[in-house]
N, C-alpha and C positions, 0 to 999 in steps of 0.2 A: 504493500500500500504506500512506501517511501513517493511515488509520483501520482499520488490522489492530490485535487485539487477542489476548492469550495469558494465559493463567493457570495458575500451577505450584502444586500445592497438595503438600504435603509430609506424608504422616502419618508422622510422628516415630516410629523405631522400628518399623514394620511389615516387618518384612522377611520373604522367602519362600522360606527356606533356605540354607544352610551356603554359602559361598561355597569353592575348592577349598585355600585354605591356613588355611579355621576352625580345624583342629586345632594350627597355630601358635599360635594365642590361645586357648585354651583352650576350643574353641565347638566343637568337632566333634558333626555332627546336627543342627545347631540349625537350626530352625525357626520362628521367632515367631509367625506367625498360623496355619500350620498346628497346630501346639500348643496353640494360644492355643485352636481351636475344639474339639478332641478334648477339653479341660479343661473348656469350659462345655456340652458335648455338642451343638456346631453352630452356627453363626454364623447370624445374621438380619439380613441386609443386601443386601437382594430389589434396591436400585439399581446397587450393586457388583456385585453376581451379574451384572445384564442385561449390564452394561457389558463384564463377560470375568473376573473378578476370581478364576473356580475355572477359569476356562482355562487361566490361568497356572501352577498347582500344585494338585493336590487338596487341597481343604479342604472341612472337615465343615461340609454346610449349607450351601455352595454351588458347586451344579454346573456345570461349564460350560454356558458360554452358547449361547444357538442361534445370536447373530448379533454377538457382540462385537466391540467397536472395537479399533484397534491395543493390542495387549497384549504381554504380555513380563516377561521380567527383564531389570534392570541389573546392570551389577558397575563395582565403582570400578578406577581403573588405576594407583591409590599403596597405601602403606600403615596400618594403625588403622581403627578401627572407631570413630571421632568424630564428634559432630554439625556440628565445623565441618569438617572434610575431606569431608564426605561432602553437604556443602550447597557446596562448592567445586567439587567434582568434578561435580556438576549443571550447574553454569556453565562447568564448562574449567577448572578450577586442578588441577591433578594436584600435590600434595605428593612430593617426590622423595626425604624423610625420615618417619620417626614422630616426631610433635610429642612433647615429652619426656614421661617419667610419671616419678612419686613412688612407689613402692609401699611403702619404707618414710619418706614424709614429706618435707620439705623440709630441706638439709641444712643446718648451724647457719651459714654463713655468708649463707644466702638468709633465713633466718630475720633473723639478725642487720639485713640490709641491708632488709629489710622493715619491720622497728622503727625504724632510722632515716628510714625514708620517711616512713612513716606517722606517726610518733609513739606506734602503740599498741604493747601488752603480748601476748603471743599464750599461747591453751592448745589442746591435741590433738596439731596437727602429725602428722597419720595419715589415710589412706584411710580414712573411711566410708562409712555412708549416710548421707542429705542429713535423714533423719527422727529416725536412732535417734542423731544427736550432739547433737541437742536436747536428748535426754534424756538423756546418758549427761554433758553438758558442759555445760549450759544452764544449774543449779543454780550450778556453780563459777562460771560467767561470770558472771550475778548479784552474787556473794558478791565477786571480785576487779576484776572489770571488763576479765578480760582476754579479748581478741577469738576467737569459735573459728575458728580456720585449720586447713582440712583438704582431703581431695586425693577421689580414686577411683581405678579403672582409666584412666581417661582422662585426658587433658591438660588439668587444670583446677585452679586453684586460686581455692579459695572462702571466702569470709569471710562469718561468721553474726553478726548484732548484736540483740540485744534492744533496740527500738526506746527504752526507757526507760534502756539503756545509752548507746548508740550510735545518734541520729538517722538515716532514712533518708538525707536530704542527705550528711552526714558519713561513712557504710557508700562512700556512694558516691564521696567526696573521699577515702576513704582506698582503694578499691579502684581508680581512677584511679593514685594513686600507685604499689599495687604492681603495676596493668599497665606502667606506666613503666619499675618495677625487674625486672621479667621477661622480659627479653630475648635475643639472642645463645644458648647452649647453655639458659638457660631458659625461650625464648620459647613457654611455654603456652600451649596452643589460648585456654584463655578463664580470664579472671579474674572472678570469680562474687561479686554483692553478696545477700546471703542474708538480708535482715530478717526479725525473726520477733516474733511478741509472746506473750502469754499469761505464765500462772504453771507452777511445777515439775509436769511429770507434764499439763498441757494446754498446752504450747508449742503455737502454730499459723506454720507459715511464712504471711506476708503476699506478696500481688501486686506487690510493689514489687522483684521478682529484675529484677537489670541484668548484662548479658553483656560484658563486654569483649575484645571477638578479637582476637586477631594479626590484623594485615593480610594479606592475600592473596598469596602468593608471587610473583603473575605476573600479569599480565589476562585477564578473562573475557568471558563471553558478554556480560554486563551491562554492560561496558566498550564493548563492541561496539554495544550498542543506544545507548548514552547519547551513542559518539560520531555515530550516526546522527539523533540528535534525536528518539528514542523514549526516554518517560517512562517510568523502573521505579519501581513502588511495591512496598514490604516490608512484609508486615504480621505482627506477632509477631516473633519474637525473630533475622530474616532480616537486617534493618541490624545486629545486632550482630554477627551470626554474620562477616557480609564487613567489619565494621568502619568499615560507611560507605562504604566505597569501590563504587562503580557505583549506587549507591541514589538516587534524585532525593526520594523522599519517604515518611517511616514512618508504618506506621500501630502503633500500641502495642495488642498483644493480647497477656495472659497469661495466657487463658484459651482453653479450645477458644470456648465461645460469645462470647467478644468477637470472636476471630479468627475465625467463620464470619459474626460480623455485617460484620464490616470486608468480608469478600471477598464476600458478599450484596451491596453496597454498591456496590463497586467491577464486579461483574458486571450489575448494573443502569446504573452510573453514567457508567463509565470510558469517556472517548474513545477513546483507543489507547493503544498499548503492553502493559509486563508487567505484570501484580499478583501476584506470590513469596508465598504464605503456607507460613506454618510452622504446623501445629495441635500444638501443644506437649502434649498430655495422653496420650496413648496412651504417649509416654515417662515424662515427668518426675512425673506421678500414680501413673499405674497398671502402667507399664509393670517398672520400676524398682523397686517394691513385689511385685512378681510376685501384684499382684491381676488375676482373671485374669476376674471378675463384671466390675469396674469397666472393662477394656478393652473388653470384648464390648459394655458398653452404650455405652463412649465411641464403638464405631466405630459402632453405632446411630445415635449423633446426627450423624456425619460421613454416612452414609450419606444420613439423607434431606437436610443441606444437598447434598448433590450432586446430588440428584435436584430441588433447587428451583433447584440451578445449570444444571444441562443443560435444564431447562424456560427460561431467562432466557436462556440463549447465542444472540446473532448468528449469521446468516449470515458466513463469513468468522471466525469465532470457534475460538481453540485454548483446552480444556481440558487441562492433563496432571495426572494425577494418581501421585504415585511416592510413596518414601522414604528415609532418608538412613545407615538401620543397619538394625539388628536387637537386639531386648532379651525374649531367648527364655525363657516364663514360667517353662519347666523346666530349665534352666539352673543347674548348682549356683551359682552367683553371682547379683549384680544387676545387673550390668553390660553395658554395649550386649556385643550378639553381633555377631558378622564374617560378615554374610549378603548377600546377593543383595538388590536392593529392587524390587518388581512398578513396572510401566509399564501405565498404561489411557490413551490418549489419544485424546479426542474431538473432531472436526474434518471436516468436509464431505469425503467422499468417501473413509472413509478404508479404507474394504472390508473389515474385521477382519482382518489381516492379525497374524501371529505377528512380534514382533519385539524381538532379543536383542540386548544390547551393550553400551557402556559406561556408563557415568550420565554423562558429559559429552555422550551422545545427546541429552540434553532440554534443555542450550545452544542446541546445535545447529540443534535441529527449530525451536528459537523466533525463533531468527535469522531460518531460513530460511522461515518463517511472516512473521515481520513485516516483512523486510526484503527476501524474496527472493535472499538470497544467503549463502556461508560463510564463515569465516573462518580460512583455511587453516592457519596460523598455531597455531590452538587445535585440542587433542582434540576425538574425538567427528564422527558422522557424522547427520545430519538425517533422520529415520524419515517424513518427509513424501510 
């Protein structure tokens, strides 16, 4: 099995309905891409279709398939609706808490302790949006030089710098420091370097966002491969998300089209093992914005790289493709939704078969793909 090869591709946010305690988080209904399609009157993504993609849940525009591969929903087995719990929970980390949130801000002694780390000056200190504190805060940071720090619903804290304020090197030396001071009861999911450039009123965020995760509570699937001497490669924002830990090599995409060239690349190129992408835009662009044009067309371009992937796949070759939340366009908020995330996995023999369970399932099956075996030890059962 030394030249088995797997590949997990993650569309960020797509999720395929309410999972059964959404209305603990405010998400009850939610739907992401079922909604997503009744908003643009039907989805157009004729490779996903084949594959099972309206097998899984009715969605407008596309119908189940005649002859689809394993399919399904996931569900996680901790709690939160975060990109990094839920890109864990893929591998086998079950979070046995909710990573902390701010709803009203960071409180003055974290603030405090973050000025001393860092050395800078801070303005906001509030859940935003990652767009409109550009503009509601971008103006004053200019004028004082002070950094905007600011939070969401989720476990995040984020630092925004006008590149002619705050160098991207230095955004980055100084959000190192407060992943340092973020620890113990404020150990936040991720520490967020935010550059941005432009003048008042055309702020543009720049590609240079850097993720700083908690480390991983526990060990994973990846843990598992790595100690088997099977190479993982992360491409997009997958090494930050684990923090490094199980990653042998990253590939840097912060864009959907750099990340479908890196995993083009890697499915043409790769000896063995994993290649983990994350396609970051269906969230963090369009998802987040609840533009609902720009996701239909992001999943268009997702769509036919998968269809130039499953053309390039080996004999012996694992496709999966899933997601890690939900960020439901109709949503009174912007914030990820507490959803279910679809399962289409592609693999030699795999009969279309229906298949429900945990999102530590796609650990699992990848183990038991590459390696032939599981790992008792970790959640999650092997759909192979």
């Amino acid at each position: 099995m030394s030249d088995r090869r797997a590949f997990v591709v993650v569309l960020d946010a797509c999720g395929v309905g309410e999972l059964p305690d959404a209305a603990d988080y405010g998400d009850a209904g939610s739907n992401t891409l079922a909604h997503l399609a009744e908003a643009v009157g039907g989805l157009d993504v004729p490779v996903l279709q084949r594959l099972g993609l309206g097998s899984i849940i009715p969605i407008e525009g596309v119908p189940p398939a005649d002859a689809p591969v394993v399919h399904g929903r996931l569900h996680p087995l901790g709690p939160g609706k975060e990109s990094t719990t839920g890109h864990w929970e893929l591998m086998g980390v079950v979070p046995q808490h909710p990573l902390p949130t701010y709803p009203d801000g960071f409180p003055p002694d974290v603030v405090s302790a973050l000025e001393e780390a860092t050395g800078l000056r801070f303005c906001c200190n509030k859940p935003y949006s990652g767009t409109e504190v550009l503009d509601a805060y971008g103006p004053h940071h200019l004028e004082t030089g002070e950094v905007i720090l600011y939070t969401s619903a989720d476990s995040v804290l984020q630092l925004a710098a006008h590149v002619d304020v705050l160098d991207e090197p230095a955004l980055y030396a100084a959000c190192e420091a407060a992943r340092a001071v973020m620890t113990g009861e404020h150990a936040v999911g991720r520490v967020i370097a935010r550059p941005f450039d432009g003048e008042p009123g055309a702020f543009h965020r720049r590609e240079g966002r850097r993720d700083y995760a908690v480390p991983p509570p526990g060990p994973s699937y990846l843990d598992e491969l790595q100690s088997d001497g099977m190479p993982v490669h992360a491409v997009g924002k997958i090494r930050d998300l684990f923090a490094g830990v199980g990653i042998d090599v990253k590939h840097a995409a912060a864009t959907n089209e750099s990340g479908i060239a890196a995993t083009t690349e890697l499915v043409r190129s790769l000896d063995a093992g994993l290649a983990f992408t994350n396609l970051v835009e269906t969230d963090q662009v369009y998802g987040h914005r609840h533009d609902v044009e720009g996701f239909a067309a992001a999943l268009q371009q997702i769509d036919a790289a998968v269809g130039e992937w499953v053309g390039l796949l080996r004999p012996g070759d694992l496709l999966i493709l899933t997601a890690d939340h939900g960020v439901d366009p109709t949503a009174s908020h912007t914030d990820h939704t507490r959803e279910h995330a679809p399962l289409l996995a592609v693999f030699d023999g795999n009969g279309g078969r229906r298949h429900d369970g945990p999102l530590a399932d796609v650990g699992a099956s990848v183990l038991q793909w590459l390696r032939g075996r599981d790992a008792p030890e970790l959640p999650g059962t092997s759909f192979i």
